[in-house]
Backbone as CSV, one residue per row, in Angstrom:
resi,resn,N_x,N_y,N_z,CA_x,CA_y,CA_z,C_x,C_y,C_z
1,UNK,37.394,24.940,4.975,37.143,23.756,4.190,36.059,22.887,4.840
2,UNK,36.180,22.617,6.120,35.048,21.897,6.843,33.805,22.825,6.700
3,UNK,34.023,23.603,6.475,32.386,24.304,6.743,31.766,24.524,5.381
4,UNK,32.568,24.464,3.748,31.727,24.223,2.755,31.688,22.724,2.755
5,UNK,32.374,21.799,3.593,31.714,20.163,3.378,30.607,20.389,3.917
6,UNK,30.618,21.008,5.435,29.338,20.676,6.127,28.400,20.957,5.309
7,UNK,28.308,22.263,4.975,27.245,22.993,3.819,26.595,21.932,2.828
8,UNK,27.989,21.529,2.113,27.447,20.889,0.691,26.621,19.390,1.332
9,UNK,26.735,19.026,2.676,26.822,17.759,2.877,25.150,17.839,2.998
10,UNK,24.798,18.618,3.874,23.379,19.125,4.247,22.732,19.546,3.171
11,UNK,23.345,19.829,2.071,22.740,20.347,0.840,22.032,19.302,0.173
12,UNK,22.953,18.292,-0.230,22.670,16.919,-0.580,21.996,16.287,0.460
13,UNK,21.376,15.776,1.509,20.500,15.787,2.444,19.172,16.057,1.922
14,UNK,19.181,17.326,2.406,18.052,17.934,2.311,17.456,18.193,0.630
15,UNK,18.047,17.455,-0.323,17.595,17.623,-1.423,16.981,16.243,-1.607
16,UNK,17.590,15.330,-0.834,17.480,13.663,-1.211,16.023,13.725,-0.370
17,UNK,15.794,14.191,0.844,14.660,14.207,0.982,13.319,14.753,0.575
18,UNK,13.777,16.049,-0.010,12.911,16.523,-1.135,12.097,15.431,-2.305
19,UNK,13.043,14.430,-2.799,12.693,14.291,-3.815,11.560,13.113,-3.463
20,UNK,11.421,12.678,-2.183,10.516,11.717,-1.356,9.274,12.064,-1.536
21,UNK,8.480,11.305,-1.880,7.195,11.424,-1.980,6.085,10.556,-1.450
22,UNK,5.510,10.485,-0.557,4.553,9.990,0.094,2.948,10.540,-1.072
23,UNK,2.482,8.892,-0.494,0.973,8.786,-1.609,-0.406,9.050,-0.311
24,UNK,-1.385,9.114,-0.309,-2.380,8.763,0.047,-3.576,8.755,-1.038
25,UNK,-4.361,7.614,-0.891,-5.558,7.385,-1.050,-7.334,7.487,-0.655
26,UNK,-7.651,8.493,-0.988,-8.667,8.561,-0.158,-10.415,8.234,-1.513
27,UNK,-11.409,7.303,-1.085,-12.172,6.836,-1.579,-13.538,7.180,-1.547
28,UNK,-14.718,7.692,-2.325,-15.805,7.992,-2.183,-16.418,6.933,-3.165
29,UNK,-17.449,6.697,-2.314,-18.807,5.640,-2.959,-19.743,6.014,-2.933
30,UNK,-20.264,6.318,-4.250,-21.725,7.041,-3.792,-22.582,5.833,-4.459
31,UNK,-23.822,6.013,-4.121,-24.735,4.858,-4.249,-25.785,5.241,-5.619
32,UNK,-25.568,4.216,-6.651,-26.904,4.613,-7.830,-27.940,3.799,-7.615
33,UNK,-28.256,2.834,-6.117,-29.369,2.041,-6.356,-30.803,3.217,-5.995
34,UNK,-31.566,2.420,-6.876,-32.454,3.607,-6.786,-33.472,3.251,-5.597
35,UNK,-34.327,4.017,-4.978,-34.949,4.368,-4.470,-34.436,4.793,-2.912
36,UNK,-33.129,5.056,-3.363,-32.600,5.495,-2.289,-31.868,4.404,-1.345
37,UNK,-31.660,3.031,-1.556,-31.805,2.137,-0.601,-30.002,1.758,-0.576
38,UNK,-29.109,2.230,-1.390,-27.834,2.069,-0.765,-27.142,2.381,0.120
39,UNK,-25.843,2.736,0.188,-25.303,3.686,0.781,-23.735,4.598,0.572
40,UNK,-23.269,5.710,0.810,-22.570,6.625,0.302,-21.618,6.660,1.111
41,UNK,-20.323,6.851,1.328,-19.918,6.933,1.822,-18.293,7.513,1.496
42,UNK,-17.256,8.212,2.363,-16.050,8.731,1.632,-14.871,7.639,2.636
43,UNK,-14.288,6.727,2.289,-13.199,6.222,3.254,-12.020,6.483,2.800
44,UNK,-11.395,6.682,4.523,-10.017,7.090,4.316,-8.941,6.073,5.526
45,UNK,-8.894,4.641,4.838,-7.893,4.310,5.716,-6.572,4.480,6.429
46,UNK,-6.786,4.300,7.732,-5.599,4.643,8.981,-5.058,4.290,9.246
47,UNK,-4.676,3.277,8.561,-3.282,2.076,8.738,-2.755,1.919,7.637
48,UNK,-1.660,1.468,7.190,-0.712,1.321,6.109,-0.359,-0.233,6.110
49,UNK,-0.409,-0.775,4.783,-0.390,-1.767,4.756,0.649,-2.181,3.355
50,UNK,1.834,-3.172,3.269,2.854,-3.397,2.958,2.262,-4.716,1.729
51,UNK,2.324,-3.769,0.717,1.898,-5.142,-0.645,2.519,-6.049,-0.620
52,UNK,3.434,-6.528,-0.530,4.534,-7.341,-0.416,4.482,-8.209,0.282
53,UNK,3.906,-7.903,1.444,2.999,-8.849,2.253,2.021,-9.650,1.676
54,UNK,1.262,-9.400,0.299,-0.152,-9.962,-0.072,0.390,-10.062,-1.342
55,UNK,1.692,-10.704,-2.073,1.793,-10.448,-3.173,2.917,-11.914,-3.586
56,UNK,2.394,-13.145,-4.672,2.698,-13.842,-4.213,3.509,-13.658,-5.630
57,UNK,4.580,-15.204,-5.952,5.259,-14.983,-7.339,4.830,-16.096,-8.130
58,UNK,4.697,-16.283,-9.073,4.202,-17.793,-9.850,5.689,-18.025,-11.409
59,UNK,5.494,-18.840,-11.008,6.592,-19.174,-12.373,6.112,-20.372,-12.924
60,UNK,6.704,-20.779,-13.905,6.293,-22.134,-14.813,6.858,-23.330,-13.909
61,UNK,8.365,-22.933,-12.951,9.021,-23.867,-12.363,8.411,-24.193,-10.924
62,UNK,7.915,-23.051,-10.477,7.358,-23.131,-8.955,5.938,-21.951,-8.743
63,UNK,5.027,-22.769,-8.463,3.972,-21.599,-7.845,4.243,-21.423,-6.715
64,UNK,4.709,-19.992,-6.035,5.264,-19.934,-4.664,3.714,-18.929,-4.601
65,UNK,3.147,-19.593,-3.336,2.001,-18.701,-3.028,2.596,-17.536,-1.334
66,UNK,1.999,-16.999,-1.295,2.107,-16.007,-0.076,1.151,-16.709,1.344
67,UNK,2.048,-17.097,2.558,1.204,-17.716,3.081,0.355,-16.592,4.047
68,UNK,-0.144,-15.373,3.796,-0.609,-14.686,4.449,-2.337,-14.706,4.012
69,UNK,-2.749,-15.077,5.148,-4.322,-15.152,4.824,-4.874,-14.187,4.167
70,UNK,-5.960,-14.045,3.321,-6.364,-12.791,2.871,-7.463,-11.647,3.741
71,UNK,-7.290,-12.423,4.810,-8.001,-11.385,6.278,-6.910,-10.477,6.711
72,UNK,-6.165,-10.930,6.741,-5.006,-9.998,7.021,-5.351,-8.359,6.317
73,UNK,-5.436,-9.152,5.335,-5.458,-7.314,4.248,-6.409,-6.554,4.447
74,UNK,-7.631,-6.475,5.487,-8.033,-5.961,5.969,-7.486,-4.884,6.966
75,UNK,-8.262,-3.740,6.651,-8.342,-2.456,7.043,-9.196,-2.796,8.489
76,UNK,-9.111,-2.211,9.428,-9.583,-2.116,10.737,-10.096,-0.825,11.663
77,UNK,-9.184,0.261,11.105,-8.971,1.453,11.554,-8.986,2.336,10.623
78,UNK,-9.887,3.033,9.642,-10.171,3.706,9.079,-11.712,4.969,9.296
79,UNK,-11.776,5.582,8.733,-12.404,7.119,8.600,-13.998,6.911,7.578
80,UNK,-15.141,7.020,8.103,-15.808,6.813,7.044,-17.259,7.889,7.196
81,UNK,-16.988,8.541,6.506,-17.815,10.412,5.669,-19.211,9.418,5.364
82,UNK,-20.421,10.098,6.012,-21.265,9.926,5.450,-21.774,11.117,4.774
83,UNK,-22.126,10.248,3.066,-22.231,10.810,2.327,-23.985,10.458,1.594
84,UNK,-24.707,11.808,1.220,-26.333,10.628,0.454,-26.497,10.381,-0.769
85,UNK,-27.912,9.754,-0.638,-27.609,8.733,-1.962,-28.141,9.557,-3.313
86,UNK,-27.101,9.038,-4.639,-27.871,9.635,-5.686,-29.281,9.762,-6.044
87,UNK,-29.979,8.771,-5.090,-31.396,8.814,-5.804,-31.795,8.777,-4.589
88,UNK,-33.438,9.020,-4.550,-34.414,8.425,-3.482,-35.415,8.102,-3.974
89,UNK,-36.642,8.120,-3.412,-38.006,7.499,-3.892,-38.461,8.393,-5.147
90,UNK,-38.056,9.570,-4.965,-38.866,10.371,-6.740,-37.747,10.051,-7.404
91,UNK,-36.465,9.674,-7.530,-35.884,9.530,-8.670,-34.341,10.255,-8.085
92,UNK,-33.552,10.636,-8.960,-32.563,11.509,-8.907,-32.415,12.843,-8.339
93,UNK,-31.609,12.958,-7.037,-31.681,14.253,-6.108,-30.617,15.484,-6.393
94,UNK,-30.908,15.806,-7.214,-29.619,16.762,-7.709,-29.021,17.506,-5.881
95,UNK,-30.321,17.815,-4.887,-29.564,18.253,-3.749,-28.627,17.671,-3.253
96,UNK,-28.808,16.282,-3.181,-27.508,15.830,-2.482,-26.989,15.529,-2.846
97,UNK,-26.604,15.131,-4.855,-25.260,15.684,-5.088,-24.325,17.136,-5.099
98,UNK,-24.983,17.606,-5.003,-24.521,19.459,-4.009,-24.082,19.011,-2.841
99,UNK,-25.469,18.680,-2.336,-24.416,18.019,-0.833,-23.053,17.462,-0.598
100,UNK,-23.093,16.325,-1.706,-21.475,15.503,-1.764,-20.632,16.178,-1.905
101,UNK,-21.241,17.328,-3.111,-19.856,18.007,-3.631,-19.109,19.188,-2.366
102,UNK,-20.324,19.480,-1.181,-19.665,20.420,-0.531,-18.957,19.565,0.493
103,UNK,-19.104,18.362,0.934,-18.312,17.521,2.023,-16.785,17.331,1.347
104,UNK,-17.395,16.718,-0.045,-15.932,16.274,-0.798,-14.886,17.585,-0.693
105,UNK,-15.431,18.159,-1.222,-14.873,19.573,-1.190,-13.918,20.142,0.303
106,UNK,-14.751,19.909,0.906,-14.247,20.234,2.476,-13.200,19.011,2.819
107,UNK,-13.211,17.802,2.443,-12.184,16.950,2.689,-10.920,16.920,1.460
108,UNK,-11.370,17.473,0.517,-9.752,17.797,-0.125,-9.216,18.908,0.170
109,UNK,-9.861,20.399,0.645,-9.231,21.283,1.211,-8.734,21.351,2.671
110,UNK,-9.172,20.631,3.517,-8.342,19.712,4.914,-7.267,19.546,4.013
111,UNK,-7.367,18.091,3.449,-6.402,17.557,2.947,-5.143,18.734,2.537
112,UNK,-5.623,19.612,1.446,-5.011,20.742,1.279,-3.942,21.444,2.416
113,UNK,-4.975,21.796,3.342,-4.344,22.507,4.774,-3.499,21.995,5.737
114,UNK,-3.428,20.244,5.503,-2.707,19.525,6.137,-1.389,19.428,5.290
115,UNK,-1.155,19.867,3.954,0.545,19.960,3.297,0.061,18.661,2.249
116,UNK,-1.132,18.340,1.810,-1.279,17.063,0.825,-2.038,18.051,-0.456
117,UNK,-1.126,17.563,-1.522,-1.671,18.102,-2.957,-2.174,16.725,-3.572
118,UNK,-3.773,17.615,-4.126,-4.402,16.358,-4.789,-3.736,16.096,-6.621
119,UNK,-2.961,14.578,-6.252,-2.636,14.739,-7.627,-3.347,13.883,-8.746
120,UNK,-4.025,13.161,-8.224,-4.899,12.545,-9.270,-6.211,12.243,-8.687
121,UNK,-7.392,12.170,-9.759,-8.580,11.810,-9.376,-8.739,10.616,-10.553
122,UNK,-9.651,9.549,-9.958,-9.807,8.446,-11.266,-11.500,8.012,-10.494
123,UNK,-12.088,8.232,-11.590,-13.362,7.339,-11.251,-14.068,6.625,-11.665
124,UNK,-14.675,5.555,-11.939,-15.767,4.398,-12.409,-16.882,4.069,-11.991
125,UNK,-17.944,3.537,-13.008,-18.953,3.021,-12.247,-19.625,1.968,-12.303
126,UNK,-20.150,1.381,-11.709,-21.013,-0.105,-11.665,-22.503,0.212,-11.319
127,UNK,-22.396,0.119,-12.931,-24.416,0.560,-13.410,-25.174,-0.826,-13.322
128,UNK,-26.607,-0.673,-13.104,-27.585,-1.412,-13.632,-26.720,-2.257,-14.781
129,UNK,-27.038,-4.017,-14.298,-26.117,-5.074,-15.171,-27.926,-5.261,-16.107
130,UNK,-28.493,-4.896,-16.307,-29.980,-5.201,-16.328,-30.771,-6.162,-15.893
131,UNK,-32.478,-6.182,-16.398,-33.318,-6.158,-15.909,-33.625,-7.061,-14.096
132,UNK,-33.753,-6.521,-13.085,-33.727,-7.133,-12.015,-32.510,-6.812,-11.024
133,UNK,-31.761,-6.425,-12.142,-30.187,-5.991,-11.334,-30.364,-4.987,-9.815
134,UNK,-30.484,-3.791,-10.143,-31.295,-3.026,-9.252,-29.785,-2.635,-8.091
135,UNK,-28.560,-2.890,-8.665,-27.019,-2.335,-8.258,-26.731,-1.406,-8.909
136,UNK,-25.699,-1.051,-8.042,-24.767,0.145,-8.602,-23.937,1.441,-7.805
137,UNK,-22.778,1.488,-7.472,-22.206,2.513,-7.291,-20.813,3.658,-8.290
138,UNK,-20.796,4.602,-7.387,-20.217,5.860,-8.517,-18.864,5.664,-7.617
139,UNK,-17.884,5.674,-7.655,-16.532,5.039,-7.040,-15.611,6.246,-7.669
140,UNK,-15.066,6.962,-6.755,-13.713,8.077,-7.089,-12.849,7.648,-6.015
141,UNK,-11.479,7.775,-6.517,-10.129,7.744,-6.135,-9.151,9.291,-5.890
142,UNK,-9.728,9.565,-4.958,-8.667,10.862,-4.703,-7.264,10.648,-4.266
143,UNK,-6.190,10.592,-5.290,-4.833,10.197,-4.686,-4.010,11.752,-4.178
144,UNK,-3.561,11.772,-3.287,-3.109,13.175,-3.003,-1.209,12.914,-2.739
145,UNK,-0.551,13.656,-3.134,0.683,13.206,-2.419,1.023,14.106,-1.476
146,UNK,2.403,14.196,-1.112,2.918,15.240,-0.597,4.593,14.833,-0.225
């Protein structure tokens, strides 16, 4: 009798931890200012940081603010891929988006080899607002869990 508790007990255990899921975030910026003059880059922050900490409540009866400075929420210790820019002086470099794609590539299959499945990708961009603007980056969200 003790030894199908033990069993079932470890069973339930080891299933409850199964169902745990850890997130990571990892970020690429690539640069659309043209003539080459931005910069690209893939970050992957190394510290973990607790929303709850930076997250305040407001009601009609009380604005309760969060007294945590917003320096705090700074990252300090993070990972940063240099990556090049969509354009340079002739215009649009199709090479080094090849390029990106073989770094990116190589950092989700790490990722891969380290036990992290990529489960979502989301990306946006911030084009030319026009004339004079002369901004812009290409912004992906690689969320991986495991």
């Amino acid at each position: 009798m003790k030894k199908i508790f033990f069993t079932v007990a470890i069973a339930l255990v080891s299933l409850c931890s199964m169902n745990a899921q850890e997130y990571k975030v990892i970020t690429s910026v690539e640069s659309i200012v043209p003539n080459g003059l931005g910069r690209s880059r893939i970050i992957n922050a190394l510290e973990d940081k607790d929303y709850r900490e930076y997250t305040s409540v407001q009601t009609e009866e009380d604005n309760t603010r969060n007294k945590s400075d917003r320096g705090d929420i700074r990252v300090k210790n993070f990972e940063e891929t240099k990556l090049l820019n969509f354009y340079n002086l002739g215009g649009i470099r199709f090479q080094n988006i090849a390029a990106n794609d073989a770094v990116i590539t190589s950092m989700i299959n790490d990722m891969i080899a380290n036990g992290w499945e990529l489960a979502f990708v989301v990306s946006g961009v911030e084009s030319e607002g026009g004339k004079g603007d002369g901004q812009g980056i290409f912004i992906t969200r690689y969320i991986f869990r495991k």
